[in-house]
Each structure stands twice: as C-alpha cells, then as structure tokens.
C-alpha positions in Angstrom: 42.5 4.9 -3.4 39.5 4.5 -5.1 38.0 0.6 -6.0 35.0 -1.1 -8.1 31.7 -0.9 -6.3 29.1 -3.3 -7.7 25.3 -2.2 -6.9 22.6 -5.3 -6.5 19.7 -2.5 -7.5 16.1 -4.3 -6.8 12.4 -3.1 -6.4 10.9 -4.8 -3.0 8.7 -8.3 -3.2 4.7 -7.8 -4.6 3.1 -5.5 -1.8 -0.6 -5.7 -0.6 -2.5 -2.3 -0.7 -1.1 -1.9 2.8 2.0 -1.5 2.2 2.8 -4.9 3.3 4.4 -7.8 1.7 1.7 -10.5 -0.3 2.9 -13.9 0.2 4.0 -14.1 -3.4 6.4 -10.9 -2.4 7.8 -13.1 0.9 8.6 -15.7 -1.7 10.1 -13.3 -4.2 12.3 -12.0 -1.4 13.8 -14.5 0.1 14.5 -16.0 -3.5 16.7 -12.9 -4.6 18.3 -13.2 -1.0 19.1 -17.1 -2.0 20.5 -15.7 -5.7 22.6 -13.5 -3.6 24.4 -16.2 -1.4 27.5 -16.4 -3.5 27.8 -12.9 -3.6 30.2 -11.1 -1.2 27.7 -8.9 0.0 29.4 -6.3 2.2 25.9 -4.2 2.7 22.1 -4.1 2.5 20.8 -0.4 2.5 16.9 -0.3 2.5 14.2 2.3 2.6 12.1 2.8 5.5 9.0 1.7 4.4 7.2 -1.9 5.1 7.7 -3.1 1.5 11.5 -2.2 1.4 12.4 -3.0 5.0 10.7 -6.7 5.0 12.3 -7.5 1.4 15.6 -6.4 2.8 15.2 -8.5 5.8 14.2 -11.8 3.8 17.3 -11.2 1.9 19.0 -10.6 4.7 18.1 -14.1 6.3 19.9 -15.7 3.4 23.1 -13.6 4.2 24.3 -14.3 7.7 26.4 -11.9 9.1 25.5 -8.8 5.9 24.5 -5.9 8.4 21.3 -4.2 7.3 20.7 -0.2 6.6 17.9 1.6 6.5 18.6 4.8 4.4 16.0 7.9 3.5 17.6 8.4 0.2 16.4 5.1 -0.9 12.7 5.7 -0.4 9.7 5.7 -2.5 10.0 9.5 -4.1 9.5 11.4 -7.7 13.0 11.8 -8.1 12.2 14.5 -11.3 9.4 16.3 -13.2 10.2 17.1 -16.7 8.8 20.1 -18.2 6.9 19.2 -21.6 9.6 20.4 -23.6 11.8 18.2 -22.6 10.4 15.7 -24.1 10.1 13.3 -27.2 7.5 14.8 -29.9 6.1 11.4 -30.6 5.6 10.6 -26.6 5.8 13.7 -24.9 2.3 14.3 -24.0 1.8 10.7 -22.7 5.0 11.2 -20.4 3.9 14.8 -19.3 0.5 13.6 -18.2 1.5 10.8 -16.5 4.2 12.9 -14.6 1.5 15.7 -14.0 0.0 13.2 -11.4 2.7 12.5 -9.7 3.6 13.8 -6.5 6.0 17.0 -6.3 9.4 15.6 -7.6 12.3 15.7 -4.5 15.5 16.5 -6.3 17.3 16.7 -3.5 17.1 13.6 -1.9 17.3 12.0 -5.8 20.6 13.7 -5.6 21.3 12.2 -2.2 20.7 8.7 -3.8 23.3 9.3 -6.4 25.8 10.3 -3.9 25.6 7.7 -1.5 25.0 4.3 -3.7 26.4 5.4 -6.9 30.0 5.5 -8.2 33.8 4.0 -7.1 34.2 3.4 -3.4 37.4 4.0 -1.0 39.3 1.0 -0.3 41.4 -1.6 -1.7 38.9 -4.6 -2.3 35.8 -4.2 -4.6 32.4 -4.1 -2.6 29.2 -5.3 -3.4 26.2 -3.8 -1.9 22.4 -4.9 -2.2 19.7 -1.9 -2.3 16.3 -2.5 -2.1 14.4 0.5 -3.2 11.4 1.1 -5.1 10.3 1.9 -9.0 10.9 5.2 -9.7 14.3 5.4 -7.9 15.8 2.1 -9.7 14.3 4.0 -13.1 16.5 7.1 -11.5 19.5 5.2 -10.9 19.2 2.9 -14.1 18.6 7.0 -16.2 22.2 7.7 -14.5 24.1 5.1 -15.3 23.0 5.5 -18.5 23.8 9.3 -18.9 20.4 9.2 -20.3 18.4 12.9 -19.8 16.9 13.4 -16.8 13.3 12.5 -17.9 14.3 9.2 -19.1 13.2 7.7 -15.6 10.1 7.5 -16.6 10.3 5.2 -19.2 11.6 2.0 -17.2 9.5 -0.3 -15.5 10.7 -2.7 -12.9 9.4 -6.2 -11.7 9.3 -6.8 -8.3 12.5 -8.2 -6.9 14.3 -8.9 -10.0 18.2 -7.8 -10.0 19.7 -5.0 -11.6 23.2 -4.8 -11.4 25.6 -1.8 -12.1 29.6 -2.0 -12.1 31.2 1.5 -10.7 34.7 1.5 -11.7 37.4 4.3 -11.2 38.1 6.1 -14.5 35.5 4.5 -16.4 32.0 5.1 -17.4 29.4 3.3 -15.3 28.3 -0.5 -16.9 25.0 -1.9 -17.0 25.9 -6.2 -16.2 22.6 -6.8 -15.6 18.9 -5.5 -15.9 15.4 -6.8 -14.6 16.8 -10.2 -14.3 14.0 -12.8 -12.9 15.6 -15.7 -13.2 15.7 -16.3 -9.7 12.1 -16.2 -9.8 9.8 -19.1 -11.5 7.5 -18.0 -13.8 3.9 -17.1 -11.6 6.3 -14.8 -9.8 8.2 -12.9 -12.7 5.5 -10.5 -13.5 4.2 -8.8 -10.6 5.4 -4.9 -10.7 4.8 -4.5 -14.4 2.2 -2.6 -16.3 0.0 -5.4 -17.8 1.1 -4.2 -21.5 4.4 -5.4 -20.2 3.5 -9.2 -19.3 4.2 -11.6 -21.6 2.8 -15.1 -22.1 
C-alpha cells in the first residue's frame, strides 16, 4: 500500500563565505524549525555540508524527538547541463552561459534525489518529511514536480530557508501547495539567497 508523502523542500539559512551559517541564517533556521512545530514531522534528511547540516539541526531543536539524516543525494550538485538547443530562442544563450560555468552536472546522484525524497511512500499514514538542501537541487526537484523539461532548473531561484512544499499522492500527478514561502521570516530576513534583480522593496 502506497500513502501521501508531503516534502517540506527548503534551501539552508544565509551562509558566510565559509560555508558556515551568518547569524541572520541561525535566525532563519530555527524560525522555519518554529513554522514547522505543528507539522507531524516524521523526518529531517540533510546534506552533508555545514550550511545544510546546521540548518537542519536548528530545525531540529524545534522538533523534539524528529530523528535527523544526513543524505549525499541532497547535497550541493549541478543536477543537469542543457545543451544549447534545448533551449528557449529568446533566453537560451543567457541560460547556456550561465550553465557553461558550472561545475560538471551529476545526473546520477540528481536521479538518486528523485528516488529517495520524491513520490508516494509505503505505509498506511501520510508522512511528512523536512529536507534541507541547497539551490540548484530544490530548482531540480521544483522542475520535476512540475514535469517541466530538464533545463527548467535553472530558471528558479530560492531564498534561504523559505518552505516549499510538494504533495506526493498515489495515482495522481505531483501538487505544488506551496512555493518560496517566507512568511515565517520578518522582512530583513526574507531576501537573502536571491539574485538582487529579485529583491523587492
């Protein structure tokens, strides 16, 4: 038997050059975990590095009792390189040299990602699981749910610990419930992650 699995999809808190969270990503962190505490939160899955693993653990200390997992698949990768034809006329050569210097895309462990935090669960009861990833996989994730094409990952842009939220239910196509959502958040902390085209005032 196959149930609803709800994914709580979010990019890790504001991160210093060091990989490290700033304070304004330790505040951004445990925030989200806060929004999160009438959720019934079955998992955390996080990837290994600093930014990810200290988000998920601020989250974490706003869910007693959620058990915490650090996954590969849910690290900070190019999960796809488009070939130029691929792509729109009007925006294709913007999207191709910004992709051209990028590292080597992994498809496999893009794959991987799909496989273990997308799509119906076993069991009975739904479950709700928190992932704390980074940019281009929640872009990868968000370009699945979507059916979008492949190269469509490139074209979202996440703020740092804002929510995304995608229902996986058996027999029907995946739903978007929520995208980017920084209400949690109050308003010197909503921007941080975006391109600043993207902040408004």
């Amino acid at each position: 038997m196959l149930t609803t699995r709800y994914l709580f999809l979010t990019r890790h808190g504001e991160a210093a050059p060091t990989g490290h969270l700033t304070e304004a990503g330790r505040h951004q962190a445990f925030l989200l975990g806060r929004r999160l505490r009438d959720i019934p939160v079955t998992a955390i899955h996080h990837g290994p590095l600093p930014r990810a693993t200290q988000t998920a653990e601020l989250i974490a200390g706003q869910l007693p009792g959620v058990p915490l997992h650090v996954d590969k698949a849910a690290d900070d990768f190019v999960p796809y390189t488009p070939m130029r034809e691929e792509l729109p006329e009007t925006s294709g050569d913007l999207l191709h040299a910004f992709a051209r210097q990028l590292p080597p895309a992994d498809e496999e462990r893009a794959a991987e990602a799909e496989r273990r935090f997308t799509g119906p669960v076993p069991g009975a009861e739904p479950r709700y699981e928190v992932l704390v990833t980074h940019n281009f996989l929640v872009g990868w994730l968000m370009r699945a749910a979507q059916d979008a094409p492949p190269w469509r990952w490139l074209t979202y842009n996440q703020a740092n610990a804002a929510l995304t939220v995608i229902q996986y239910s058996p027999g029907r196509p995946a739903a978007l419930l929520t995208y980017n959502d920084v209400s949690h958040l109050p308003a010197e902390l909503r921007w941080t992650g975006f391109p600043p085209e993207f902040y408004l005032p």
